[in-house]
Chimera marker file (.cmm) of the C-alpha trace (Angstrom):
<marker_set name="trace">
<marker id="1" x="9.577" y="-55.356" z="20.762" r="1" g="1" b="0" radius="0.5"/>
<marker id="2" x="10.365" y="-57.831" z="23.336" r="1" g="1" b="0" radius="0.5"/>
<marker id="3" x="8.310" y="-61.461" z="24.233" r="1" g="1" b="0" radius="0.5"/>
<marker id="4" x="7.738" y="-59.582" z="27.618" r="1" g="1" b="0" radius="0.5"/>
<marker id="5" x="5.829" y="-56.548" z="25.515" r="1" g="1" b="0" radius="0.5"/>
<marker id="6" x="3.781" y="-58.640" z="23.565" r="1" g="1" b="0" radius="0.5"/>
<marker id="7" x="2.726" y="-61.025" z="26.569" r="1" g="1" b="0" radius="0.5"/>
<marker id="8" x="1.584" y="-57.746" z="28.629" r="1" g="1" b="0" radius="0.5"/>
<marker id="9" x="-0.317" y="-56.705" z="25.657" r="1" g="1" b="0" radius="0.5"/>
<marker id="10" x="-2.038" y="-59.906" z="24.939" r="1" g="1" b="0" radius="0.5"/>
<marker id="11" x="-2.760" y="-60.035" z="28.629" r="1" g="1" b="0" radius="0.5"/>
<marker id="12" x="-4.511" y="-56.800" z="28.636" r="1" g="1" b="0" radius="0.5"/>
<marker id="13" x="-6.299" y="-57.603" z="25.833" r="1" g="1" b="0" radius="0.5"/>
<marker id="14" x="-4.735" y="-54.226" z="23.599" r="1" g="1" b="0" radius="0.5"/>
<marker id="15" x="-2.526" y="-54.298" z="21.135" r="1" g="1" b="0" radius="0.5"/>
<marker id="16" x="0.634" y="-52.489" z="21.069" r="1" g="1" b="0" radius="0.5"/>
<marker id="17" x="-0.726" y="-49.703" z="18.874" r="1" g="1" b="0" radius="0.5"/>
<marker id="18" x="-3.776" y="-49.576" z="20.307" r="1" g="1" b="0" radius="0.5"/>
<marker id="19" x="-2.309" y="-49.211" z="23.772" r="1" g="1" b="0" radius="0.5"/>
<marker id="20" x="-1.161" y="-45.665" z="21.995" r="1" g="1" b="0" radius="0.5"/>
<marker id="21" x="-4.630" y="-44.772" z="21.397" r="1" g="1" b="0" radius="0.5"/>
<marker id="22" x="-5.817" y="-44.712" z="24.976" r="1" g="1" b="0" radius="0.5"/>
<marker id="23" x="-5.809" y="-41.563" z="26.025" r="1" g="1" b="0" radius="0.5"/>
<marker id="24" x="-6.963" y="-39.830" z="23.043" r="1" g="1" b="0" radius="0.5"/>
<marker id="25" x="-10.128" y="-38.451" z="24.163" r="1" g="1" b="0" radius="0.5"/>
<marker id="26" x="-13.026" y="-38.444" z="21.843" r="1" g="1" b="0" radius="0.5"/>
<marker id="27" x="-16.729" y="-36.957" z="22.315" r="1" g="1" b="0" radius="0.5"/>
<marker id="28" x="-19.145" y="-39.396" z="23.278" r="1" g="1" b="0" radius="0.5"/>
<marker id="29" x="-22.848" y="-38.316" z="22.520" r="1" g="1" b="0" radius="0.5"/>
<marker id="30" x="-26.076" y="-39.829" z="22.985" r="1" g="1" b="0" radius="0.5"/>
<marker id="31" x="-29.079" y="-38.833" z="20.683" r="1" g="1" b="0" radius="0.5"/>
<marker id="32" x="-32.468" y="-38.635" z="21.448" r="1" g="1" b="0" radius="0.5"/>
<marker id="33" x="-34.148" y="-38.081" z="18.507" r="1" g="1" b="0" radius="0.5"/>
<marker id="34" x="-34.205" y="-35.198" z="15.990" r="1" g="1" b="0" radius="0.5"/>
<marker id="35" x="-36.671" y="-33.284" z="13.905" r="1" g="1" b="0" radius="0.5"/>
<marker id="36" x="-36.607" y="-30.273" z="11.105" r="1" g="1" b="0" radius="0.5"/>
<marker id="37" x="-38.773" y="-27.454" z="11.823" r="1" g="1" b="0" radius="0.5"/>
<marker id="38" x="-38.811" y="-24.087" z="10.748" r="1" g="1" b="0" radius="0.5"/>
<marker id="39" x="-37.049" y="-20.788" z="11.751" r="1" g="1" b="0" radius="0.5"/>
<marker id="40" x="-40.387" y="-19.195" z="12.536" r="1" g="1" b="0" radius="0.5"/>
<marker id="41" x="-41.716" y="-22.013" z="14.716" r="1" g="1" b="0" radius="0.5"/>
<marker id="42" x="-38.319" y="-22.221" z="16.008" r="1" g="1" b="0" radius="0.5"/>
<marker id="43" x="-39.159" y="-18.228" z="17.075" r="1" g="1" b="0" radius="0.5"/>
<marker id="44" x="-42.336" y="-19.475" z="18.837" r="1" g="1" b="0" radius="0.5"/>
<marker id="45" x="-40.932" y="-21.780" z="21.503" r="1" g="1" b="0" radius="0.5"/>
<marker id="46" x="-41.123" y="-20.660" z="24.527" r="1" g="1" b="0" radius="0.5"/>
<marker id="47" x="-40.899" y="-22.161" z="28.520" r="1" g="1" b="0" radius="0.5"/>
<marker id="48" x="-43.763" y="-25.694" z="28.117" r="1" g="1" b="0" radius="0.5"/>
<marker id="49" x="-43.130" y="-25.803" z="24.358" r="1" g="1" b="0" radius="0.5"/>
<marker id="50" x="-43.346" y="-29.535" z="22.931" r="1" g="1" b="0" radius="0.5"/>
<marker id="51" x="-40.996" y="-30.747" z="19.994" r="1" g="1" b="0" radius="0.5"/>
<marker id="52" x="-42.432" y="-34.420" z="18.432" r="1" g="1" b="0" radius="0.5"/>
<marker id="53" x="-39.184" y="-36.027" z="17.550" r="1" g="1" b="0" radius="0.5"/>
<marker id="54" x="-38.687" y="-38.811" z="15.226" r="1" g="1" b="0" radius="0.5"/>
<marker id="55" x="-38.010" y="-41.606" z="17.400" r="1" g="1" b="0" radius="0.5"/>
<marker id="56" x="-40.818" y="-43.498" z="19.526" r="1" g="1" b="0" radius="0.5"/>
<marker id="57" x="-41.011" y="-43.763" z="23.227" r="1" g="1" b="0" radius="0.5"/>
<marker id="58" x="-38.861" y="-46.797" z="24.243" r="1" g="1" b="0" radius="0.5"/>
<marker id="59" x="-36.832" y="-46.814" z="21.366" r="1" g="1" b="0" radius="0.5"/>
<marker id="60" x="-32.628" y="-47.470" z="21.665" r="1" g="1" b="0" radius="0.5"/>
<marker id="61" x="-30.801" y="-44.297" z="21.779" r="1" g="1" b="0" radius="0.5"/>
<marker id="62" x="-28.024" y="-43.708" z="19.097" r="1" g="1" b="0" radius="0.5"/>
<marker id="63" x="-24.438" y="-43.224" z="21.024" r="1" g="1" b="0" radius="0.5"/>
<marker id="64" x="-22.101" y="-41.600" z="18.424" r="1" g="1" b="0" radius="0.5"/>
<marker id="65" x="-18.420" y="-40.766" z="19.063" r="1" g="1" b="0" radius="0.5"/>
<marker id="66" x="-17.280" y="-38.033" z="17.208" r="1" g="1" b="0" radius="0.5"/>
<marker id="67" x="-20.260" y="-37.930" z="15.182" r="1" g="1" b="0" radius="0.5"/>
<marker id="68" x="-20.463" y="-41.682" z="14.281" r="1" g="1" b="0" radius="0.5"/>
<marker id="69" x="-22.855" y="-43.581" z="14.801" r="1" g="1" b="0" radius="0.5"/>
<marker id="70" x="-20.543" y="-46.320" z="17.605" r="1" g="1" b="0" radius="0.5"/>
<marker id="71" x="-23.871" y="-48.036" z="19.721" r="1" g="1" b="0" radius="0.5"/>
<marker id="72" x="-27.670" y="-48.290" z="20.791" r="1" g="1" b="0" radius="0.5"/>
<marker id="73" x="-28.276" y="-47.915" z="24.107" r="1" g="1" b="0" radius="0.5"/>
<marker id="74" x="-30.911" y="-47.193" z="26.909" r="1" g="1" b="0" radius="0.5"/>
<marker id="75" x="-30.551" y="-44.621" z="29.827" r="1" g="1" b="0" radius="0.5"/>
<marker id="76" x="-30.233" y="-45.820" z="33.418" r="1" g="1" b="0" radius="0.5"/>
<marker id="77" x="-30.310" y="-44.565" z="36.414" r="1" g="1" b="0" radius="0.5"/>
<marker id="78" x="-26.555" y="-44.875" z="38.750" r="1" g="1" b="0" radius="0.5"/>
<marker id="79" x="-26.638" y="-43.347" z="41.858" r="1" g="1" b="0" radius="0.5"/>
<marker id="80" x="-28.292" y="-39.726" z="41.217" r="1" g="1" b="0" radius="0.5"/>
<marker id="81" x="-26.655" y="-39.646" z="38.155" r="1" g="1" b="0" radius="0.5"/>
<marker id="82" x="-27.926" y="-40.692" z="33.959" r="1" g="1" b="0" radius="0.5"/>
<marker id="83" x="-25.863" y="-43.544" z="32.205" r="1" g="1" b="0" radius="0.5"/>
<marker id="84" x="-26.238" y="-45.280" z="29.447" r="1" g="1" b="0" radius="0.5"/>
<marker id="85" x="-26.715" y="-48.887" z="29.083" r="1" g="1" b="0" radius="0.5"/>
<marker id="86" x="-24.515" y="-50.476" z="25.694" r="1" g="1" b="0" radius="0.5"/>
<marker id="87" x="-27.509" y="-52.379" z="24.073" r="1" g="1" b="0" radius="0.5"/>
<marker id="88" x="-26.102" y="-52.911" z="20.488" r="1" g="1" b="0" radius="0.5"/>
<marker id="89" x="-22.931" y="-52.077" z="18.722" r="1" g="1" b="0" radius="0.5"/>
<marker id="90" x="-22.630" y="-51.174" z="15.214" r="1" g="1" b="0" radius="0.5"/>
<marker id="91" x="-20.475" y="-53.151" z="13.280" r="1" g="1" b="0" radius="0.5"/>
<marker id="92" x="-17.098" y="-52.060" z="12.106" r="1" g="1" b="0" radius="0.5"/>
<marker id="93" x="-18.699" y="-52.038" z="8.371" r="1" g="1" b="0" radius="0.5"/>
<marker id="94" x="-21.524" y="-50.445" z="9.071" r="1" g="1" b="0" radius="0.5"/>
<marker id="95" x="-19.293" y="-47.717" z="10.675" r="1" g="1" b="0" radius="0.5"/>
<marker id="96" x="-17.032" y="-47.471" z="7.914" r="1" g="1" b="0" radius="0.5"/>
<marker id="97" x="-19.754" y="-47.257" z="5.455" r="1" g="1" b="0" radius="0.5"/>
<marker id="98" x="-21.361" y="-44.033" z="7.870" r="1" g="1" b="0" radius="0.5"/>
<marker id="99" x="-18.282" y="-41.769" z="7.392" r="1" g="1" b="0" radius="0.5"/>
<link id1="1" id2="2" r="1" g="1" b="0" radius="0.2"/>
<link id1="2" id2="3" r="1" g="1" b="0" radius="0.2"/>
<link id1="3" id2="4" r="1" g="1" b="0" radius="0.2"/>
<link id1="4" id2="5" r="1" g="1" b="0" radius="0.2"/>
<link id1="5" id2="6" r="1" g="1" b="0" radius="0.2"/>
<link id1="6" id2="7" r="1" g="1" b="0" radius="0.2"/>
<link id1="7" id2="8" r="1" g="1" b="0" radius="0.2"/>
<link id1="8" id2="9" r="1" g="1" b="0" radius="0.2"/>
<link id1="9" id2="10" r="1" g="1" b="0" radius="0.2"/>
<link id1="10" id2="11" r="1" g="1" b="0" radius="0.2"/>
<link id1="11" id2="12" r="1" g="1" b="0" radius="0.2"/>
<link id1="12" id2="13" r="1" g="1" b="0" radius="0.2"/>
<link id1="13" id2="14" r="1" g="1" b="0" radius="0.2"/>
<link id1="14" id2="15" r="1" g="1" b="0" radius="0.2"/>
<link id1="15" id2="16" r="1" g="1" b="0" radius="0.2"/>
<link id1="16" id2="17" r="1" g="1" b="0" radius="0.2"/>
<link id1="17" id2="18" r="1" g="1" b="0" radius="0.2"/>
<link id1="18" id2="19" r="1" g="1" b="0" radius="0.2"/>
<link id1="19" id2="20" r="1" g="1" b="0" radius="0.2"/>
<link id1="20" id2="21" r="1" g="1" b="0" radius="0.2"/>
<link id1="21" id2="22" r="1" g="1" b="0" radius="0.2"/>
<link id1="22" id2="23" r="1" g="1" b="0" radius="0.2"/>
<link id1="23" id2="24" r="1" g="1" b="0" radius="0.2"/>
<link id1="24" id2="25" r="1" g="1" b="0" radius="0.2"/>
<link id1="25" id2="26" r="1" g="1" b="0" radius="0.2"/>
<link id1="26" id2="27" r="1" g="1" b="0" radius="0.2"/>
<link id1="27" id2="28" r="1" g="1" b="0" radius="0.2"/>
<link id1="28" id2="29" r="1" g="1" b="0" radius="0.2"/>
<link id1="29" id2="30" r="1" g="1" b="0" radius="0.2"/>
<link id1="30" id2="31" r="1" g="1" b="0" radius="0.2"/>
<link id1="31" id2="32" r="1" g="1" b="0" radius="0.2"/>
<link id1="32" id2="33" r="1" g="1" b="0" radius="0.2"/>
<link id1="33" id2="34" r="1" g="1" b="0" radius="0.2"/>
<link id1="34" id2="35" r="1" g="1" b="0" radius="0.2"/>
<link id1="35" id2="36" r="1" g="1" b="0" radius="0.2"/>
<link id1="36" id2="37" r="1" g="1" b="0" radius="0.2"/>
<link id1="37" id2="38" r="1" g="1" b="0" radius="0.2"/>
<link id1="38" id2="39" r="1" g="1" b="0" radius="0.2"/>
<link id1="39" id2="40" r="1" g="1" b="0" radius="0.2"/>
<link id1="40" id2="41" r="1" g="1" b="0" radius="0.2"/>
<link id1="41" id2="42" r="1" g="1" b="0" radius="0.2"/>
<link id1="42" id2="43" r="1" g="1" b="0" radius="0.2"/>
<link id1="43" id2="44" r="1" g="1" b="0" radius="0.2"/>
<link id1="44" id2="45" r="1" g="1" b="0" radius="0.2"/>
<link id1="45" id2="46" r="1" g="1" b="0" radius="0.2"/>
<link id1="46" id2="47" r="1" g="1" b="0" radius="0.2"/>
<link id1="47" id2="48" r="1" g="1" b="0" radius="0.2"/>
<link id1="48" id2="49" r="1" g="1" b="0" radius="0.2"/>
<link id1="49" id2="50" r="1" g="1" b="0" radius="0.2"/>
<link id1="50" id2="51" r="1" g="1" b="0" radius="0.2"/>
<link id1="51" id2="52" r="1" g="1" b="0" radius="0.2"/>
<link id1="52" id2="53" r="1" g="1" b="0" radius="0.2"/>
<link id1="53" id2="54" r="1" g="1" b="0" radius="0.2"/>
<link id1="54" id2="55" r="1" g="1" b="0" radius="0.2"/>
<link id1="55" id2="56" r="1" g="1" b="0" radius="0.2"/>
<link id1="56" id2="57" r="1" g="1" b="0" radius="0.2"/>
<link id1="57" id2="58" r="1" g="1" b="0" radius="0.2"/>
<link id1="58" id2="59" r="1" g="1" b="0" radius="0.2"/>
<link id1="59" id2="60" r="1" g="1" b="0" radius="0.2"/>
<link id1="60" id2="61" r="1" g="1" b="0" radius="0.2"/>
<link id1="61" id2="62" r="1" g="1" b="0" radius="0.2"/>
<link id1="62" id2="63" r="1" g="1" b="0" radius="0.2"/>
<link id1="63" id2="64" r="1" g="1" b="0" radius="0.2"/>
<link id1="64" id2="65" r="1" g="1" b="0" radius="0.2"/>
<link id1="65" id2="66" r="1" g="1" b="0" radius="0.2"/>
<link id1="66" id2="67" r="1" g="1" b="0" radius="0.2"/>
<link id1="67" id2="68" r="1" g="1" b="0" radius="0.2"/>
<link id1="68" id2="69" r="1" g="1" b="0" radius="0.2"/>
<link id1="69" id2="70" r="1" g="1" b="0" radius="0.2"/>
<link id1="70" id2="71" r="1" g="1" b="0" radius="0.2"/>
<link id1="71" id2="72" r="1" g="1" b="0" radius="0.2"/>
<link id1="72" id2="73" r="1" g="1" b="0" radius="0.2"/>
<link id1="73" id2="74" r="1" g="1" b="0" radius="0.2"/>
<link id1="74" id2="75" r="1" g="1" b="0" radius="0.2"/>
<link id1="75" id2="76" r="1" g="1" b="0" radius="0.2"/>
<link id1="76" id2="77" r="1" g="1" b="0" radius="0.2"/>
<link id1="77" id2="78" r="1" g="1" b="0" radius="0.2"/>
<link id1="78" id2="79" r="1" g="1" b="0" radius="0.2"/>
<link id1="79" id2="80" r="1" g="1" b="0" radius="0.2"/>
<link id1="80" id2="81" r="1" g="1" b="0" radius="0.2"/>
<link id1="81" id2="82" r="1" g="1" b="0" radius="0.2"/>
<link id1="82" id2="83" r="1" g="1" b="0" radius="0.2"/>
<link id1="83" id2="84" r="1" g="1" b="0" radius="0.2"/>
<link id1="84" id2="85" r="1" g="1" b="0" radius="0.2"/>
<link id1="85" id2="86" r="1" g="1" b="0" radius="0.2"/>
<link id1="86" id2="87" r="1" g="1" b="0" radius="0.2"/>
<link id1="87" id2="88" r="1" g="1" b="0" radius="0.2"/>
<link id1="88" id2="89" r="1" g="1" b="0" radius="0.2"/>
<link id1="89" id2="90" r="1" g="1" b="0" radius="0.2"/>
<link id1="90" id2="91" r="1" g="1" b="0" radius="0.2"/>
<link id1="91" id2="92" r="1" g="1" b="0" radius="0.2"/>
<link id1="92" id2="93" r="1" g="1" b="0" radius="0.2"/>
<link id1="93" id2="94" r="1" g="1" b="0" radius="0.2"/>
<link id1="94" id2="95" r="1" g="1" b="0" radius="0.2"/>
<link id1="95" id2="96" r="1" g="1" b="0" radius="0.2"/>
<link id1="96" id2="97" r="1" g="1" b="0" radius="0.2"/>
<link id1="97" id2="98" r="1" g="1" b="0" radius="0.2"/>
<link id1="98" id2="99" r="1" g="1" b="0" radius="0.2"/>
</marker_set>
């Protein structure tokens, strides 16, 4: 690798192998919450039906990419369109440790 490779990296702010990685896509998902319930109350919802989930109103949302947990966030409002906002990002460890 040449000094003119490793200065465009640096400059960038990716490292050569990284810079590999790019455009890999991976699925980005944002969870609301979660509950168990049963088959037969599963069976019973129907157009109004209410599920409690297990995370209060206000809460940070979990953002997982491919199924890890990556982020907290909060949704916001661009345009006409849902975001999220990056609140909180899990540490490497704690990512590691999740798989």
């Amino acid at each position: 690798m040449s000094n003119t490779d490793t200065e465009q990296s640096a400059g960038d702010g990716a490292s050569p192998n990284l810079k590999r990685l790019e455009n890999i896509e991976v699925q980005l998902t944002v969870e609301v919450g979660g509950t168990k319930i049963s088959i037969g109350d599963l069976l019973k919802l129907n157009d109004g039906s209410i599920v409690e989930l297990d995370r209060l109103a206000g809460e940070h949302l979990d953002i997982l990419v491919n199924g890890t947990l990556l982020a907290r966030g909060e949704v916001v409002l661009v345009g006409e369109r849902l975001g999220i906002r990056f609140s909180e990002i899990v540490s490497p460890e704690k990512r590691v440790r999740s798989l």
